[in-house]
N, C-alpha and C positions, 0 to 999 in steps of 0.2 A: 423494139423501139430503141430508136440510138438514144446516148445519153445525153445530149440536148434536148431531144424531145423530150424524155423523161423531165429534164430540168423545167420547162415549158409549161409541164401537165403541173410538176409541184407548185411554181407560180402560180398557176391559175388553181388549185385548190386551194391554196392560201387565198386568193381574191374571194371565192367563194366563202371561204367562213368570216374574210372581214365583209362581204356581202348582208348576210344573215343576220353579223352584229348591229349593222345596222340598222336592219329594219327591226330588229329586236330594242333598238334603242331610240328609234321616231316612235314605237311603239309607249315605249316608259317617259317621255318627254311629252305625250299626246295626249295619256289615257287621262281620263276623269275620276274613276276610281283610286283611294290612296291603296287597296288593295295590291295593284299596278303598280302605277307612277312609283312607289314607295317601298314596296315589297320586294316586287320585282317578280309577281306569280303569275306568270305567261311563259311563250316558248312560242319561237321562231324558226321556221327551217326551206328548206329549199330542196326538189324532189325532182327526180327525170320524169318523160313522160309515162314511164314505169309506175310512177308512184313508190320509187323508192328513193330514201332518206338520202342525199348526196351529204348536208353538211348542216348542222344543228349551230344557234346562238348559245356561246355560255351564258349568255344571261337566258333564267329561266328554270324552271323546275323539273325532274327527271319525269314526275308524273305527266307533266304536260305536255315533256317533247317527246317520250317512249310512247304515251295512248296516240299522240300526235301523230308519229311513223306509219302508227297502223290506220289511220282515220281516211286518211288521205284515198287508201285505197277505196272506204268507201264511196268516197264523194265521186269516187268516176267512177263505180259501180252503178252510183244515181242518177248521174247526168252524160247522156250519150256523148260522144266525141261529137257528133254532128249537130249537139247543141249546145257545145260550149264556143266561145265568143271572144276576143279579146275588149278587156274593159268588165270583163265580168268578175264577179266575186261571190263564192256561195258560203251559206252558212249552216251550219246548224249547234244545238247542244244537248243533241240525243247521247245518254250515259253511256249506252253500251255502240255508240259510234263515234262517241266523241273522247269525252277524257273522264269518264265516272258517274259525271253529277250534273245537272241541269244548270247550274253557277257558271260552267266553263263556256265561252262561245268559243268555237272552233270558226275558222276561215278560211278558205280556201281559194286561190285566185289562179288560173291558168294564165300560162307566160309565152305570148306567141311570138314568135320572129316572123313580121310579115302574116300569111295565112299556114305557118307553123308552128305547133303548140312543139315547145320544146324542151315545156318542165310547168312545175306548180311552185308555188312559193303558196305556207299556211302559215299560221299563228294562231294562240292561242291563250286567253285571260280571262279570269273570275271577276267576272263582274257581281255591285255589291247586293243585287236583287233582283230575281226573279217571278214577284208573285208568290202567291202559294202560301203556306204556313211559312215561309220564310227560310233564313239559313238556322234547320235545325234538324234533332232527329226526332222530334215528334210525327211525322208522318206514318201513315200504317202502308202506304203506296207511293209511286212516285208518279202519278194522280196529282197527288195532294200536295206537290212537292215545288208546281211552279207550271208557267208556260213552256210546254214544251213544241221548239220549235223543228221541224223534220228536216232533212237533208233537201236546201231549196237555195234560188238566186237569190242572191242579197239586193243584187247588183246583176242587171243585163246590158251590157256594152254599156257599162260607164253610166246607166240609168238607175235609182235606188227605187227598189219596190216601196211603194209610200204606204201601200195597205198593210204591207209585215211592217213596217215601223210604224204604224198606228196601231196595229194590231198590239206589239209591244209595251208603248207608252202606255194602251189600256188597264195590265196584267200587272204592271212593276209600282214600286212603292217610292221609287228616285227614279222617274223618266229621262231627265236630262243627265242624270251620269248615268244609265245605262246605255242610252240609243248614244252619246259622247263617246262613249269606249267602243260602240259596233263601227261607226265611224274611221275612231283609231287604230281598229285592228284592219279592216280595209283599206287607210293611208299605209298601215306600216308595208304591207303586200304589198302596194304598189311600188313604196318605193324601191322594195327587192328587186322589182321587176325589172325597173328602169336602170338600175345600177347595174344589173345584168344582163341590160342591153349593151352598153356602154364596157363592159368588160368584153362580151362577145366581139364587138366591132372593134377593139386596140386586140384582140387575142386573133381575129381574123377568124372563129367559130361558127357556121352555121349551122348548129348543133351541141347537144351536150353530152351525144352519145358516148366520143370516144375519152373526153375525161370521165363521162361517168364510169366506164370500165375500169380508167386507171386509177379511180377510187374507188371501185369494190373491191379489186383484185387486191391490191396492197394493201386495202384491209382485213378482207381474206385471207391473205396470207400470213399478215402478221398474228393474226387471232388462232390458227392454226399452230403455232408454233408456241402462244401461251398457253394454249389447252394441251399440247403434248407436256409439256413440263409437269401438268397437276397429277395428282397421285388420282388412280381409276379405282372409283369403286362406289358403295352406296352408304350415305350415313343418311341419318337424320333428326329432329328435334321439335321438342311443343315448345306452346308456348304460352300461356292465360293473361287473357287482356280482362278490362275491368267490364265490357259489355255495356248494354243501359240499365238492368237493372239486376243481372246475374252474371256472369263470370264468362267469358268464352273462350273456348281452348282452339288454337291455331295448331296445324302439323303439316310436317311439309316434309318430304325426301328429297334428296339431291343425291342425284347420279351421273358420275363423272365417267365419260366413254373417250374415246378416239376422235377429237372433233367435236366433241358437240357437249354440253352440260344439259342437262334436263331438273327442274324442279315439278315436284307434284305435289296436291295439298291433300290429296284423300285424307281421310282423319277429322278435319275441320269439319267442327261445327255446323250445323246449317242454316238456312238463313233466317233472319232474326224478323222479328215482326216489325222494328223499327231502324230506322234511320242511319243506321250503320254498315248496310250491305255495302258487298264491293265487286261493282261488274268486273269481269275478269281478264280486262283490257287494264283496267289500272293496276292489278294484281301481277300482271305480267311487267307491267311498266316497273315497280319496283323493286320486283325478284331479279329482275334482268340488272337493275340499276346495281341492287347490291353486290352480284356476283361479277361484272365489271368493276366496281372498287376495287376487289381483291386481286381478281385475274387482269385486268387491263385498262389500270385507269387512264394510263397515257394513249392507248389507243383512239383516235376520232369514235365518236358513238356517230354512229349512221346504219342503216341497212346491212349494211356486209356484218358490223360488228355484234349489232344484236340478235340475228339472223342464227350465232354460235348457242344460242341458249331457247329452249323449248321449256315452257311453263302449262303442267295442265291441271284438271281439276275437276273432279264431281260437282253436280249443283252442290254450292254452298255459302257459307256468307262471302268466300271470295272469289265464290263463283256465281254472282246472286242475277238470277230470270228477271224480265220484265215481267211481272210489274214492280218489284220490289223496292220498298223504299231505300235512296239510294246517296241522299243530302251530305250525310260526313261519313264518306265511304274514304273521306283521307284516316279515318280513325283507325279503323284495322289498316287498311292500304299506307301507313306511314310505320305500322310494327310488323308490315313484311320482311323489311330488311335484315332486322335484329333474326328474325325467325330462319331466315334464310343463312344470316351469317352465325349463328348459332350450330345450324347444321354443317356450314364448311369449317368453322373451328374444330369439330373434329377430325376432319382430314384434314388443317392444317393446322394442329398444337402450337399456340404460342405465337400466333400472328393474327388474331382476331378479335377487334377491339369487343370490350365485355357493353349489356345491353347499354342504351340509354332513354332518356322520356320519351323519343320518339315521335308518336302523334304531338304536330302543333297546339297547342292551348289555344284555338282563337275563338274570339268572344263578339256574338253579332250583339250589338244593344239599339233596342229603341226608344228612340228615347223620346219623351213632350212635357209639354207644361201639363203643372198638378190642375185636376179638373176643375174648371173655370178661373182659371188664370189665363195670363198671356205668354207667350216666347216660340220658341223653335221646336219643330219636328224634325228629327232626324233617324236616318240608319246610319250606326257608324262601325264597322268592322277594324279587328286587330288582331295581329299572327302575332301571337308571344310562343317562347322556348324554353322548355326545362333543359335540361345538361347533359351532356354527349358520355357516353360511355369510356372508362378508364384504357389509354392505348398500349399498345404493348412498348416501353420505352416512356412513355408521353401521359399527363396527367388528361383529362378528359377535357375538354371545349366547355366552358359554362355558357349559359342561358345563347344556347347554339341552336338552330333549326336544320338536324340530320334527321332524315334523309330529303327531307323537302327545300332545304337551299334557299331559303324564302329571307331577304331581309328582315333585320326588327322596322319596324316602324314608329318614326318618331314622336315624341310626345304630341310635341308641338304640329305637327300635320294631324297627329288623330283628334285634337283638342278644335281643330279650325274648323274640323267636316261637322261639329254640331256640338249641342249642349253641354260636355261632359267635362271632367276634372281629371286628369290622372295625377293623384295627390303623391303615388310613392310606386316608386319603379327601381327597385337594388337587389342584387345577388340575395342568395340566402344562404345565409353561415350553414355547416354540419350541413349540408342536403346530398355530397354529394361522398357513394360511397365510400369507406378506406378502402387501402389495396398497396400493394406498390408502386402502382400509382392511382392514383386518387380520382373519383369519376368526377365530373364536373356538374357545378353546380346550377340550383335552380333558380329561381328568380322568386321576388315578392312585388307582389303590384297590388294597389289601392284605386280603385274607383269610384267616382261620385260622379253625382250630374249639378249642373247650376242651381241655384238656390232659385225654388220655385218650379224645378221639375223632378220629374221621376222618369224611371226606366223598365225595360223588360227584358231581359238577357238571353241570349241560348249558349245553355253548356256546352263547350263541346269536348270536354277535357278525361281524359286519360289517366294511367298509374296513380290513380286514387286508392287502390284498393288491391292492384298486384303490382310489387315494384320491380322496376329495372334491374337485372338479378347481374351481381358481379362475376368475372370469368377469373379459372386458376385460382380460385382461393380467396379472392376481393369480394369486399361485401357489396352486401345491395342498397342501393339510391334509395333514399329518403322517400317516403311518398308525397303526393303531392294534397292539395286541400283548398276548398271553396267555402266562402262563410261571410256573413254580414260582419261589420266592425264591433257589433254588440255580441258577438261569439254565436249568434242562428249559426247553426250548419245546413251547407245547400245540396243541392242535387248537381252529381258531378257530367251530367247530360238534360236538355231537355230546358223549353223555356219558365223563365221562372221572372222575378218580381221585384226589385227592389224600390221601397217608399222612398219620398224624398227626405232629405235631412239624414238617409244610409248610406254605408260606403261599400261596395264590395272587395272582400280581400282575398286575391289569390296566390295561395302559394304551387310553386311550380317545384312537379319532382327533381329528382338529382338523379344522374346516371351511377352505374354500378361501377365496384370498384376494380382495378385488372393488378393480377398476382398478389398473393398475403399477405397480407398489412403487416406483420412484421416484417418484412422485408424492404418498407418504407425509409430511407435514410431520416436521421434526427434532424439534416440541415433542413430537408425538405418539409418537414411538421413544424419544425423553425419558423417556416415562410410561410406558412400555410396560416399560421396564427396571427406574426405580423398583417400578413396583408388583410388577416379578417375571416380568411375563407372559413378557420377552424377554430370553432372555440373552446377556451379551457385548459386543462390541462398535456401535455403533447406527447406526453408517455400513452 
């Protein structure tokens, strides 16, 4: 390829990832859910006729655009080439074809030039209700778990199946912000589609074969050249989460060859009776995410790049069969990373940030007026974050969401979707552990509901009861804790109850600390007290 054309081909993959952005961002301007619009827990991407990943939106979650890469292949497993349509859109939010968990809808739109399909554009967002026992792990099945919708047309040539959206509206508990967001996620497709027509016709394309080559190949080859540099050989590591109502131990190997890294989880635990399993499509999404941190972050994630890493696994909880209940499979699926980067710290000493909180804190509540009263019924969801692990250099990120990427969301957005108060929302001093550098800290939030209602919560929360452990000598993150304002202690999963006239208080763990706290400088415990982080004495 002369070096114009190469210059030609880069052009045009830069068009393609502002492509993506944007359908990634009609998406968060659209959605009905603040989950969406606010968070930002979706993923957008764009695929040859292959079904592989050409070029991912950064806006978006790793869980949702890595299970996303592989999904796609199913949907043209399910729908013949000779019945797909331009103008059509499928969906579904089957766990182990989609992205985990019945919350996520997947979409998928085939992208024709003329009567040729010449790629797919998909997306993908948590919407705020499915039916079912709700967003929780109280399920024993994922049965029990919501509507589940199979690998089908959303949309036939630009026609919306009005039976699956009746079907829908029936099963959910917020009709019009769910079917709102199916909606949204089918405009944002579109408009990848049309931007991509419009690129093809100024680039003069009819086709995306031959850029797609020159973006696997140069991803290829650069990913080749950061796997030669790592050190070969096998380590690995546990790791003990807090479970729902016992402890469960993660294990994982990593195996570093000529090309290729492989992670395996043999060891782990098996799967749980409740609510925490994790199909083994989002298990691969975040092993893969975290060994790309290390080895290539600047690399494009697409097909070529992830394609470098092999994730397997015995049935277990993260590798968990249908039927298993499958609701907050981000629980363990968001303390993959740690477990994974835990094991490549020892092949690379001293470049591996030490753990942190990990799983999101988010809190489904439902909320209504006290019985027989008057006011609002709502479901109102919110992704909070405990505190990023101590870096090598770098003190840790507070009330940060690693490895899920998810915005915080505002008071004042979560206060408008329905009845509720969020009274106190600030860092929490000491949470986060010492080290030489110091992990970052977790958060304190207060919640109430309007005078005159009450609510019902799902835990979904983590490092209650095993904390974020410090690397090199730093200590470990504070744990975390759930409790009425009258000092009840709650359950740190699972729905539960608060009257009116209570407040719920959650304290959010603190990440561990990196290198030994004597090693801390004085100016830095200095500031750490001024600004509040640390209290007390700084010796």
């Amino acid at each position: 390829m002369s070096q114009i054309a190469e210059i030609r081909m880069q052009v045009a993959w830069n068009r393609l990832v502002s492509i993506v952005e944007e359908q990634a961002l009609t998406l968060l301007r659209t959605a009905f859910s603040t989950s969406v619009r606010e968070a930002g827990d979706l993923s957008a991407g764009v695929f040859d006729p292959q079904c592989r990943m050409l070029a991912q939106a950064v806006t978006g979650t790793p869980g949702h655009v890595n299970c996303m890469a592989e999904a796609v292949k199913h949907f043209a497993a399910e729908i013949p080439r000779d019945q797909m349509f331009p103008g059509d859109t499928y969906v579904t939010n089957d766990p182990w074809k989609g992205t985990g968990h019945l919350h996520d809808i997947t979409m998928v739109s085939p992208s024709f030039r003329g009567d040729e399909l010449v790629g797919f554009f998909a997306c993908t967002a948590h919407v705020v209700d499915v039916g079912g026992r709700g967003f929780g792990a109280d399920g024993k099945s994922v049965y029990e778990e919501g509507i589940q919708i199979p690998i089908m047309k959303f949309a036939e040539r630009g026609e919306v199946d009005r039976v699956l959206v009746s079907m829908i509206r029936a099963n959910v508990r917020e009709p019009n912000q769910v079917i709102g967001d199916f909606y949204s996620l089918a405009a944002c497709n579109d408009v990848g589609h049309m931007r991509l027509m419009e690129m093809m016709d100024e680039a003069g394309f009819d086709s995306l074969d031959t850029l797609g080559e020159f973006i696997m190949s140069r991803t290829h080859a650069a990913m080749v050249e950061r796997l030669a540099a790592l050190p070969k050989g096998s380590w690995s590591n546990s790791m003990l989460t807090d479970g729902y109502d016992t402890p469960i131990r993660l294990q994982a190997e990593l195996q570093i060859m000529e090309g290729k890294v492989n992670v395996d989880f043999t060891g782990t635990d098996g799967i749980s009776p409740w609510g925490i399993n994790v199909p083994l499509t989002y298990t691969k999404a975040y092993a893969s995410y975290a060994l790309k941190c290390v080895v290539a972050p600047d690399i494009p994630n697409n097909a070529a790049s992830l394609a470098a890493f092999d994730v397997t696994s015995p049935a277990n909880i993260v590798n968990a069969e249908r039927p298993a209940p499958v609701s907050l499979r981000h629980i363990i699926g968001h303390m993959v990373p740690d477990l994974v980067l835990g094991a490549l710290a020892k092949a690379m000493p001293g470049k591996i940030p030490a753990e942190g909180a990990g799983a999101l804190w988010n809190i489904h509540i439902s909320a209504r007026p006290v019985k027989g009263g008057e006011g609002q019924h709502a479901e109102v969801l919110m992704f909070n974050s405990g505190g990023m692990g101590g870096r090598p250099g770098l003190d840790g990120l507070a009330a940060t969401a690693f490895p899920s990427g998810v915005h915080t969301m505002p008071i004042e957005a979560t206060e408008h979707t329905g009845p509720v108060v969020i009274w106190r929302k600030e860092l929490r001093p000491d949470s986060g552990g010492d080290g030489q550098y110091r992990g970052g800290l977790g958060q304190v939030m207060e919640v109430g509901a309007l005078d005159g209602h009450e609510f019902d919560f799902s835990a979904m929360f983590d490092r209650v009861s095993q904390a974020a452990r410090g690397r090199d000598g730093g200590k470990d993150g504070v744990l975390g804790s759930v409790s009425l304002d009258d000092g009840t202690k709650l359950r740190p999963k699972g729905w539960q109850h608060v009257p009116a006239g209570k407040r719920l208080i959650l304290e959010l763990p603190g990440g561990g600390g990196f290198g030994p706290a004597e090693a801390r400088t004085e100016a830095a415990r200095k500031e750490d007290v001024r600004k509040g982080y640390v209290t007390g004495d700084t010796k």
